[in-house]
C-alpha positions as CSV (number, residue, x, y, z in Angstrom):
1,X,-43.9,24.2,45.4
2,X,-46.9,26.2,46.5
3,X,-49.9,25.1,45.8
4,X,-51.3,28.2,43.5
5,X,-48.1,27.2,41.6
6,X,-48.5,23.7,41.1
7,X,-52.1,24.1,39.9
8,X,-50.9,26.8,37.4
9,X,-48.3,24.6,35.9
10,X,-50.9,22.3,35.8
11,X,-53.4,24.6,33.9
12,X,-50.7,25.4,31.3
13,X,-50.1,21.5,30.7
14,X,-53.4,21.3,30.1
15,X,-53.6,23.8,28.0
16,X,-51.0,21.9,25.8
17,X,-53.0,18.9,25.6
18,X,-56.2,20.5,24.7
19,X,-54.1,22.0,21.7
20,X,-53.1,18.5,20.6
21,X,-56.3,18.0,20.7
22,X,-57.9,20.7,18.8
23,X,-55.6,21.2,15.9
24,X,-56.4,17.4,14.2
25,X,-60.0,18.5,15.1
26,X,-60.2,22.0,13.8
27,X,-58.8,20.5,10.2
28,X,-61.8,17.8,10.2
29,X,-64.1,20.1,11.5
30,X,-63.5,24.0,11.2
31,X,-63.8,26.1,13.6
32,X,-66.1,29.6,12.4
33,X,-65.1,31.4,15.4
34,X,-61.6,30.6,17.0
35,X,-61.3,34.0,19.2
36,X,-63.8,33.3,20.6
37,X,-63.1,29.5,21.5
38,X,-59.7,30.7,22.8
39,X,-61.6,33.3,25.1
40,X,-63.7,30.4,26.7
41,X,-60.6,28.7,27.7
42,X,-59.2,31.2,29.2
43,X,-62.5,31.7,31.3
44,X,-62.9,27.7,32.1
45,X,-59.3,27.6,33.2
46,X,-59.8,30.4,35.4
47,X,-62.9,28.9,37.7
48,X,-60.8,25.8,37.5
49,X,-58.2,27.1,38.8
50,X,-60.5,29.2,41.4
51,X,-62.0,26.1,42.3
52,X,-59.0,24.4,43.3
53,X,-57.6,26.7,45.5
54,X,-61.4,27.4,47.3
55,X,-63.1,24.1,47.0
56,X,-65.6,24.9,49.5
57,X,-67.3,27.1,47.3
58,X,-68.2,24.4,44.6
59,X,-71.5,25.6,44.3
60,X,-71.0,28.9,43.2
61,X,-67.8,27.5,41.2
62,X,-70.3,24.9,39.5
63,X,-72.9,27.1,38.4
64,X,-70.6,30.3,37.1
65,X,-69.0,27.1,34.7
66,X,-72.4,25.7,33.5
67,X,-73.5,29.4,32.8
68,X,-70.1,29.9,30.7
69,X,-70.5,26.9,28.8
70,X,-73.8,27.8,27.7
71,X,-72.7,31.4,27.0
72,X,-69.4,29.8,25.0
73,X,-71.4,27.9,23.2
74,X,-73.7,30.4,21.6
75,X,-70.5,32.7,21.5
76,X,-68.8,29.3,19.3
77,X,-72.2,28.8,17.3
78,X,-74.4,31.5,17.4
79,X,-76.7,29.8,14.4
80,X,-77.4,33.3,13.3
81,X,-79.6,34.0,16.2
82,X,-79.1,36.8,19.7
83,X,-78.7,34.7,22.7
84,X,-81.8,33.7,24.2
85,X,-84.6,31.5,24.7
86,X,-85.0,31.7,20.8
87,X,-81.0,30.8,20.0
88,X,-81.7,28.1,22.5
89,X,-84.3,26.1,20.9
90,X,-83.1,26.4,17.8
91,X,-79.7,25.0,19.2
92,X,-81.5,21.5,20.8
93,X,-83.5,21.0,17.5
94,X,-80.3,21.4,15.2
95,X,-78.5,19.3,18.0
96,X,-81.0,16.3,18.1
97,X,-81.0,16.5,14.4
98,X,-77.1,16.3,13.7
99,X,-76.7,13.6,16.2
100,X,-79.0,11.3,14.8
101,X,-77.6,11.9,10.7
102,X,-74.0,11.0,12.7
103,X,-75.0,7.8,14.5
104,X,-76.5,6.6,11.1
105,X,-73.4,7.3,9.0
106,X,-70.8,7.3,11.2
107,X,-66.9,8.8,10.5
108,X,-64.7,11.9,12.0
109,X,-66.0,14.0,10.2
110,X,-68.7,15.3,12.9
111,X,-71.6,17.9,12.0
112,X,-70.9,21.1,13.4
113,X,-73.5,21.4,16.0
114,X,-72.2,18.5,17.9
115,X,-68.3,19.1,17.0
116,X,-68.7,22.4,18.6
117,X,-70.6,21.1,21.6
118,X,-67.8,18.4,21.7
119,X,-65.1,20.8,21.8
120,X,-67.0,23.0,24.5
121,X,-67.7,20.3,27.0
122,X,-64.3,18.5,26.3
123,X,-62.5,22.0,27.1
124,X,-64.2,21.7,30.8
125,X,-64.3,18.5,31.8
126,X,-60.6,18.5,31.0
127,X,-59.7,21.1,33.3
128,X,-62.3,19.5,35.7
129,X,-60.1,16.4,35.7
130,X,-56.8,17.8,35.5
131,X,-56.5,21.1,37.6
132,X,-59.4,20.3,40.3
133,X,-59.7,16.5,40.1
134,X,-55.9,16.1,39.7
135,X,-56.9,13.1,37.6
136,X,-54.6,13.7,34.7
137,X,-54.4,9.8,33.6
138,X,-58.2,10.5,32.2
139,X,-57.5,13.6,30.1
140,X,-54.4,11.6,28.5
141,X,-56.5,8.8,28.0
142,X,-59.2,10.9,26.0
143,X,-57.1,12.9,23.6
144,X,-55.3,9.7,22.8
145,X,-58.4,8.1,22.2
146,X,-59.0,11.0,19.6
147,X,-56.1,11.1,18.5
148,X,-55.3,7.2,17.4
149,X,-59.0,7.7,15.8
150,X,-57.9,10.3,13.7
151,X,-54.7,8.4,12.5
152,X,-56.6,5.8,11.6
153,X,-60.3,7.0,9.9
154,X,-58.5,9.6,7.9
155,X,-54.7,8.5,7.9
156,X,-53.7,11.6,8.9
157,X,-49.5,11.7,10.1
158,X,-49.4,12.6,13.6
159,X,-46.0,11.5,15.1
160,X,-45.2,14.8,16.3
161,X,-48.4,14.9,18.0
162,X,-47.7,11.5,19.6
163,X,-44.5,12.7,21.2
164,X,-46.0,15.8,22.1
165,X,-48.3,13.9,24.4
166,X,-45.6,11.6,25.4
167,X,-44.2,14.7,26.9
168,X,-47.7,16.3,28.7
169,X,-48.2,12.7,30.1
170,X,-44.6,12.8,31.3
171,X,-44.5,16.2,32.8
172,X,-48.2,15.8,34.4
173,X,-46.9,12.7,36.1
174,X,-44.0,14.2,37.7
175,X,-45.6,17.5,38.5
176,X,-48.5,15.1,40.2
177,X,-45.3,13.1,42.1
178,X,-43.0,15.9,42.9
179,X,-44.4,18.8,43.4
180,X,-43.7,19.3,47.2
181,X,-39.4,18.8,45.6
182,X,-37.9,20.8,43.5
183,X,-35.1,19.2,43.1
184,X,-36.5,15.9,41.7
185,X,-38.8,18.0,39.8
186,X,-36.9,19.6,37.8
187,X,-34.7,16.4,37.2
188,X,-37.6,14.4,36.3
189,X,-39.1,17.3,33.3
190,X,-35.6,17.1,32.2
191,X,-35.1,13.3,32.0
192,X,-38.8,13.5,30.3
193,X,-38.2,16.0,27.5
194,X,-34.7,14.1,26.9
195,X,-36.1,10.3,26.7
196,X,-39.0,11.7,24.3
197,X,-36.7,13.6,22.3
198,X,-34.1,10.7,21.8
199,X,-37.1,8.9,20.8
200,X,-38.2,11.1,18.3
201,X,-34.8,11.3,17.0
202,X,-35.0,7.0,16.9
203,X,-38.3,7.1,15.1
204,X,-37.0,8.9,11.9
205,X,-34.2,5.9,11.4
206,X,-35.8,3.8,8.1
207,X,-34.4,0.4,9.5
208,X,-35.9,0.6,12.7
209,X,-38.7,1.9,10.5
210,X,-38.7,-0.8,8.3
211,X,-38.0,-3.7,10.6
212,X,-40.9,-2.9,12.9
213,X,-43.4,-2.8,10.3
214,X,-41.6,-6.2,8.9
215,X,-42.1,-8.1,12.0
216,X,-46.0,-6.7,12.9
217,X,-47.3,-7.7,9.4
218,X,-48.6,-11.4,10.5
219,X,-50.3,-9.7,13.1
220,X,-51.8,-7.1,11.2
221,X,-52.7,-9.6,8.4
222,X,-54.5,-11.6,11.1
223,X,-56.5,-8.7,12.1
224,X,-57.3,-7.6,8.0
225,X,-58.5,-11.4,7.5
226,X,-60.7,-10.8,10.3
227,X,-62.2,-8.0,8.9
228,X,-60.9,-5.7,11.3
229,X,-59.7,-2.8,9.2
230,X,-62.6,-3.8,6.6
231,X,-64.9,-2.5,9.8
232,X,-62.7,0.9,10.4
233,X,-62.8,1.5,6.7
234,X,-66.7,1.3,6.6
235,X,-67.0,2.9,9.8
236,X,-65.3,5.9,8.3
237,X,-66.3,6.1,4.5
238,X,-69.9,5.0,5.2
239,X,-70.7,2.5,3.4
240,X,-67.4,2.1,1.4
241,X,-67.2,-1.0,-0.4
242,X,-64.2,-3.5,0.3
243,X,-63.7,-7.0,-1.1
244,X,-63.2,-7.6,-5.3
245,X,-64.3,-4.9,-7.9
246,X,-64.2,-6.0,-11.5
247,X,-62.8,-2.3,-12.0
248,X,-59.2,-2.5,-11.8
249,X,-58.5,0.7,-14.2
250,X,-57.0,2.0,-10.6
251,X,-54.6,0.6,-9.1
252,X,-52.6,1.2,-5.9
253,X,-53.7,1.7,-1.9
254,X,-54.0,-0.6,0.7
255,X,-57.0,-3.2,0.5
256,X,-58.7,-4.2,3.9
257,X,-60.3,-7.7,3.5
258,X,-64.1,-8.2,3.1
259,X,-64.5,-11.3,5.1
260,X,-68.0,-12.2,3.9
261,X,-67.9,-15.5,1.3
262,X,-68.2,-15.1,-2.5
263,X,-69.1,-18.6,-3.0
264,X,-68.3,-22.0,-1.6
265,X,-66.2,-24.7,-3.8
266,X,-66.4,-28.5,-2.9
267,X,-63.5,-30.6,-4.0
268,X,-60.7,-33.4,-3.3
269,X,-57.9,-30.9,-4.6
270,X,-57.5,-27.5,-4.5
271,X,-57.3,-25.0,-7.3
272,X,-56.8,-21.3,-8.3
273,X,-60.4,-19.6,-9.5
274,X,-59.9,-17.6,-12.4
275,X,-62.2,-14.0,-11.7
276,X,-61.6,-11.6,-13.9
277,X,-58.9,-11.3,-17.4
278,X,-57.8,-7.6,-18.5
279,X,-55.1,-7.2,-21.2
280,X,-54.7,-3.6,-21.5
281,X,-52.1,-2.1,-18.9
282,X,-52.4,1.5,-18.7
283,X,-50.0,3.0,-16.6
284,X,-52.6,3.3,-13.5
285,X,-54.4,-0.2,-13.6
286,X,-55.7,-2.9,-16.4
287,X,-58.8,-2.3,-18.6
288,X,-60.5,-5.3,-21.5
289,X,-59.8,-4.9,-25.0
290,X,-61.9,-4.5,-27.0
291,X,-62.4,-7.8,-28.6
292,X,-62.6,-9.1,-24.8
293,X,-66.2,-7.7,-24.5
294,X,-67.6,-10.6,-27.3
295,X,-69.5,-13.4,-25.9
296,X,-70.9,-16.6,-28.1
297,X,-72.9,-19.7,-26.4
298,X,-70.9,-22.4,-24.9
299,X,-70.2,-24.8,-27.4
300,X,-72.4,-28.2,-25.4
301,X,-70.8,-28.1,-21.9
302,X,-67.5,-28.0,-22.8
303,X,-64.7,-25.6,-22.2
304,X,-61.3,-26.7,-23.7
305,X,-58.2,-24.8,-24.9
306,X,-57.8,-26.2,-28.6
307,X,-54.6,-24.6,-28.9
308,X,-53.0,-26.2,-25.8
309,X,-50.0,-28.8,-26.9
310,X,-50.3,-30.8,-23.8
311,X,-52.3,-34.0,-22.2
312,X,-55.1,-33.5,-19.5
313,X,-54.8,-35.3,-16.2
314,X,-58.1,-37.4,-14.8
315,X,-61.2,-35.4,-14.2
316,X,-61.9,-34.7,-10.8
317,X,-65.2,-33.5,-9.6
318,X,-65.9,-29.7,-8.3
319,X,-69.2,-28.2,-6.9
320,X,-69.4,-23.9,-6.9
321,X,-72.3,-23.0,-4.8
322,X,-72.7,-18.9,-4.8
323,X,-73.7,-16.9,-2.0
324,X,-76.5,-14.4,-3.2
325,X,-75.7,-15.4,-7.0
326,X,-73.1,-13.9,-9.4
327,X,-73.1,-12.6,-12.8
328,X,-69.6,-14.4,-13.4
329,X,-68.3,-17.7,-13.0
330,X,-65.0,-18.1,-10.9
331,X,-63.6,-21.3,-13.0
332,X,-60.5,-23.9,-12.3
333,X,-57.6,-24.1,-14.4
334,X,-58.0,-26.6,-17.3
335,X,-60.6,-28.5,-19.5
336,X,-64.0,-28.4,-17.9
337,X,-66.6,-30.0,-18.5
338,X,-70.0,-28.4,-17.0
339,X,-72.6,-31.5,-15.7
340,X,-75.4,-29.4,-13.8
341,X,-75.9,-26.4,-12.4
342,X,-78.8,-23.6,-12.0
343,X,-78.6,-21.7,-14.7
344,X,-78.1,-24.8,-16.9
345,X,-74.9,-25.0,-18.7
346,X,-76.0,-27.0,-21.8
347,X,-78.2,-23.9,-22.7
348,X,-78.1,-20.5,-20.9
349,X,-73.9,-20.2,-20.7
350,X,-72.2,-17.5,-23.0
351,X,-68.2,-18.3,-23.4
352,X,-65.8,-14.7,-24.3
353,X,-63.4,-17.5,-25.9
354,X,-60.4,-14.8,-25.9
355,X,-60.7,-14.3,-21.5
356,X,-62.0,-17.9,-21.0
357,X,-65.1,-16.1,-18.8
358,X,-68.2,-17.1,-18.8
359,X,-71.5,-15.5,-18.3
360,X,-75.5,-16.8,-18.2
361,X,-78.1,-15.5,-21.2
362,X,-80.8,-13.0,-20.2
363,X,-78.2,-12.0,-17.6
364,X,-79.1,-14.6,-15.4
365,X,-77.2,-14.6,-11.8
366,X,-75.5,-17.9,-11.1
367,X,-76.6,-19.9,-7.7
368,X,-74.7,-23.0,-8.4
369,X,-72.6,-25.3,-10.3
370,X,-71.6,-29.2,-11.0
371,X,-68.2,-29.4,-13.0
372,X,-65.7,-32.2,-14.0
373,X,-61.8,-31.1,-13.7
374,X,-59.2,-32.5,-16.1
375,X,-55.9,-29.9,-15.0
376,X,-53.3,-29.4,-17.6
377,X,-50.0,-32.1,-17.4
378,X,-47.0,-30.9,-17.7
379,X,-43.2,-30.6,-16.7
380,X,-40.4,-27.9,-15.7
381,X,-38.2,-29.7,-18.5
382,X,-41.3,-29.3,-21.4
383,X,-41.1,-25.4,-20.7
384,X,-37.5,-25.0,-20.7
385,X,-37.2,-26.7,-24.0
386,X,-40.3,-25.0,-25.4
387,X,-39.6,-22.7,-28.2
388,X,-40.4,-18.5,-28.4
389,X,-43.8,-18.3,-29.6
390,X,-43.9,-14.7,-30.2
391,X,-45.5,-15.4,-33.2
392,X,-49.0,-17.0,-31.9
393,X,-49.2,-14.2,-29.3
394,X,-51.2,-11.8,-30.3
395,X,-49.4,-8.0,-29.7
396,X,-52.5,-7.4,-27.0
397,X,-50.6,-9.5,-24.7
398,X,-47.0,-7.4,-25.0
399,X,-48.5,-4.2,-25.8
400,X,-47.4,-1.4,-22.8
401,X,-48.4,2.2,-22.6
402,X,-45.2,4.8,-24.4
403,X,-45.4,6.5,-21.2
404,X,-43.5,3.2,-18.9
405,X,-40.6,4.6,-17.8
406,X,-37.4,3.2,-19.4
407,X,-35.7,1.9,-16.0
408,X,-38.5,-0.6,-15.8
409,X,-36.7,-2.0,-19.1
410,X,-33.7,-1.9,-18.1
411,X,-34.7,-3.9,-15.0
412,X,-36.1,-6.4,-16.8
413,X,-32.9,-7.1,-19.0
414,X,-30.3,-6.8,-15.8
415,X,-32.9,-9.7,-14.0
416,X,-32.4,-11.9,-17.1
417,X,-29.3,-11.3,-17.8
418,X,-28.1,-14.8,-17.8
419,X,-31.1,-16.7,-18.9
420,X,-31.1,-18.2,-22.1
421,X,-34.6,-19.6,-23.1
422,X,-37.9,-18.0,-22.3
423,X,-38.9,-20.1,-19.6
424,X,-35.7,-19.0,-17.8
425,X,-36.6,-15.2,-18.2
426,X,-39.9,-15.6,-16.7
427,X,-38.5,-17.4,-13.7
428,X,-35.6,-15.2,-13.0
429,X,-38.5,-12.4,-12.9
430,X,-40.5,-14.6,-10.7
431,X,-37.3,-15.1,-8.1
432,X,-36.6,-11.6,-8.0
433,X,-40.2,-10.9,-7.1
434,X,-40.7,-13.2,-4.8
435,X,-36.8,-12.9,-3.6
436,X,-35.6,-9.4,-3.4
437,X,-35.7,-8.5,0.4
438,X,-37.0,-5.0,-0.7
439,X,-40.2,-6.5,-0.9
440,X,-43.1,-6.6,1.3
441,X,-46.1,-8.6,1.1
442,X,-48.9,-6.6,3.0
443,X,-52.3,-5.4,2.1
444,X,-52.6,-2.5,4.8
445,X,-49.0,-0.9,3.9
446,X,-49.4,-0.2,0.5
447,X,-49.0,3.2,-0.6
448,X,-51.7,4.7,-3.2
449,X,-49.8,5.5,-6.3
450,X,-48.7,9.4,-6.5
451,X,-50.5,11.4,-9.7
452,X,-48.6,11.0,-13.1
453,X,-46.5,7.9,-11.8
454,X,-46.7,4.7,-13.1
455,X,-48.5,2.1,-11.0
456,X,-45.4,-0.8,-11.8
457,X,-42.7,2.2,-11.7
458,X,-43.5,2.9,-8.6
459,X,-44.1,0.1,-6.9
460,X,-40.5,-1.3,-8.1
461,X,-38.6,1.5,-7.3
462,X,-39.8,3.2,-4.9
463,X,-42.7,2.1,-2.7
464,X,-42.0,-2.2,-2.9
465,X,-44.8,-2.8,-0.2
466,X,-47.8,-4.5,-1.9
467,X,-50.3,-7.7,-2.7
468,X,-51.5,-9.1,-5.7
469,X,-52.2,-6.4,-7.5
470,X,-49.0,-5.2,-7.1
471,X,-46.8,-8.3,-7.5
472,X,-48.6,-9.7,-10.7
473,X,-48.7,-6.3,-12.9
474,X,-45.1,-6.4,-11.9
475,X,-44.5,-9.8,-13.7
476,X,-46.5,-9.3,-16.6
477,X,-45.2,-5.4,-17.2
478,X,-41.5,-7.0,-16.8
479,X,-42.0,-9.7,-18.9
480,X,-43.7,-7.8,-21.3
481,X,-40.9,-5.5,-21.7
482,X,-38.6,-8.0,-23.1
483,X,-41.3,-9.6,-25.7
């Protein structure tokens, strides 16, 4: 293959990649003047191509590049100035200025000084690389880089893209190998496009799908614990905030784990906290009743369930120390009885006896807290002989919104279809949650809940990918629906 040839071939390649390239970046960052940009390709490309076939004549090929780029880039962003001296200062002031508001808050979405000055320089140091240089591993590496940035700071779907590249890098390295054969050239393009398309054909299987993002969820739950897509979140919302939010009216998304500590318990056995208590499900999330928002002061230091029918265990000691101070208590299950703390229990506690929460008087934060732990005894065979008590529930707690889809009924009564007492029915819900192999524990895969769905509807039938949020609204919206 002559050289003039291979380096043409090579030119159009790259032309390819620097549209993979520019079409995620043109919809994060629109281009005002694309003619134009398309014009300073075809310029860059030519005294590359120049360049490679008279190398000797660097110099001149060197300077006629940096005189285009500056031209391009006035041509690209003309900042409502002529070109000149003037255009040019105003350029390096709005430059220095965009670059620093982007290193402070961070994100794809890049001013459009500096995007455009991006996409000038990226267009010539990509021919550079590839059609002088001949060093087509770097220009691969760089629009993957952008590329696997894109898909994950905005979510953005870019399979096709992915395979497109798989191609470029494909035909690149056989043009780079074979060029001087024709014969293995050609054979090698071929066996390229046909390996990339069978993969692309592999990729749109939903098993395959489905097992490969089964089997890379400890890994990417490793990486969430550690805070790593917590960092990527914040890195591309700014400051977004991850971790708990006592607003749960909106449900549904993935969650990336804050790792910083909330607070810091001390005790000989472990035990589920108790945040937060919404009754109200509304279709999208949970919100308080009303009567949930009514706070009294703690009656002495003692918080007990007078209605509970069972005995209480020995008391065991538990000390809460907060990080930065709360305005909410995160309490065990069970009788408690508070023995010191800052604020002090005996006098500055309010008790919301419907949710169990407790907050301070004069909204006092709390930095710390000495309690004594009696946990509620009692056995499998107690609640299976217990008796409905529909009667001493009060219809918040099996109220559901008119619009719950009537499937999400009808589930509930197939799944407890042969249970006979109450406690059966919530433990044939329980299995099938925690059972079914449609479902997925994982807090990066879960889907955000389309508009006008319901958040349990959805998540049952047709996205079953999910965490807490998901598995517990589940259980209560199910067992609601059959009283």
């Amino acid at each position: 293959m002559p050289k003039w040839l291979q380096r043409l071939l090579t030119i159009l390649l790259t032309w390819w990649l620097l549209a993979l390239f520019v079409q995620p970046f043109s919809v994060i960052n629109p281009i005002a003047h694309p003619r134009e940009l398309a014009g300073y390709v075809v310029i860059i490309s030519l005294i590359s191509y120049l360049a490679a076939l008279w190398p000797r004549a660097w110099p001149i090929w060197l300077t006629t590049a940096f005189l285009s780029m500056i031209v391009g880039l006035w041509a690209i962003l003309p900042l409502k100035q002529h070109f000149g001296i003037t255009w040019f200062n105003t350029y390096v002031q709005t430059f220095n200025t965009a670059t620093r508001r982007f290193l402070q808050v961070g994100g794809v979405d890049v001013p459009a000084t500096l995007s455009m000055t991006l996409i000038v320089a990226l267009v010539a140091f990509l021919l550079l690389i590839t059609v002088v240089l001949q060093l087509y591993p770097g220009a691969v590496a760089i629009v993957l880089s952008y590329l696997l940035a894109v898909h994950v700071f905005n979510g953005s779907d870019l399979t096709t893209q992915f395979f497109q590249l798989a191609v470029v890098t494909g035909l690149l390295a056989v043009l780079h190998l074979y060029h001087t054969r024709w014969r293995a050239f050609l054979i090698g393009s071929l066996s390229i496009v046909g390996l990339t398309l069978g993969l692309m054909w592999l990729s749109t299987s939903t098993p395959l799908n489905d097992w490969l993002a089964n089997i890379s969820v400890p890994a990417r739950e490793r990486l969430n614990q550690r805070g790593f897509y917590a960092s990527l979140e914040a890195y591309a919302n700014g400051s977004g905030r991850t971790g708990f939010t006592e607003n749960s009216r909106v449900l549904g998304g993935p969650v990336y784990d804050d790792p910083t500590p909330v607070f810091t318990a001390t005790s000989r056995e472990a035990h589920y906290y108790r945040v937060e208590v919404d009754s109200f499900y509304t279709g999208t999330g949970w919100r308080p009743s009303a009567f949930q928002t009514q706070a009294a002061p703690l009656d002495g230091a003692i918080m007990r369930d007078p209605s509970a029918r069972v005995d209480y265990g020995q008391a065991t000691s538990v000390k809460l120390v907060f990080n930065g101070g709360k305005t909410f208590l995160p309490l065990p299950y069970g009788q408690l009885t508070f023995t010191g703390g800052k604020p002090d229990p005996t006098t500055d506690f309010l008790l919301n006896s419907a949710t169990q929460r407790i907050t301070a008087s004069d909204d006092q934060r709390f930095e710390r807290l000495d309690i004594q732990v009696q946990q509620k005894q009692f056995t499998d065979t107690q609640l299976e002989t217990a008796t409905s008590s529909t009667q001493l529930i009060s219809s918040n707690y099996l109220r559901l919104p008119s619009s719950l889809p009537q499937r999400v009924r009808t589930l509930a009564k197939r799944i407890t279809a042969d249970a006979k007492t109450p406690y059966e029915k919530v433990i044939a819900i329980q299995t099938y949650l925690r059972s079914d192999p449609r479902f997925t524990y994982s807090k990066t895969d879960a889907q955000q809940t389309p508009a006008n769905r319901d958040y349990v509807d959805y998540f049952l039938f047709d996205s079953p990918i999910g965490y807490c949020d998901n598995f517990s609204s589940a259980m209560v919206v199910l067992c609601r629906s059959i009283n």
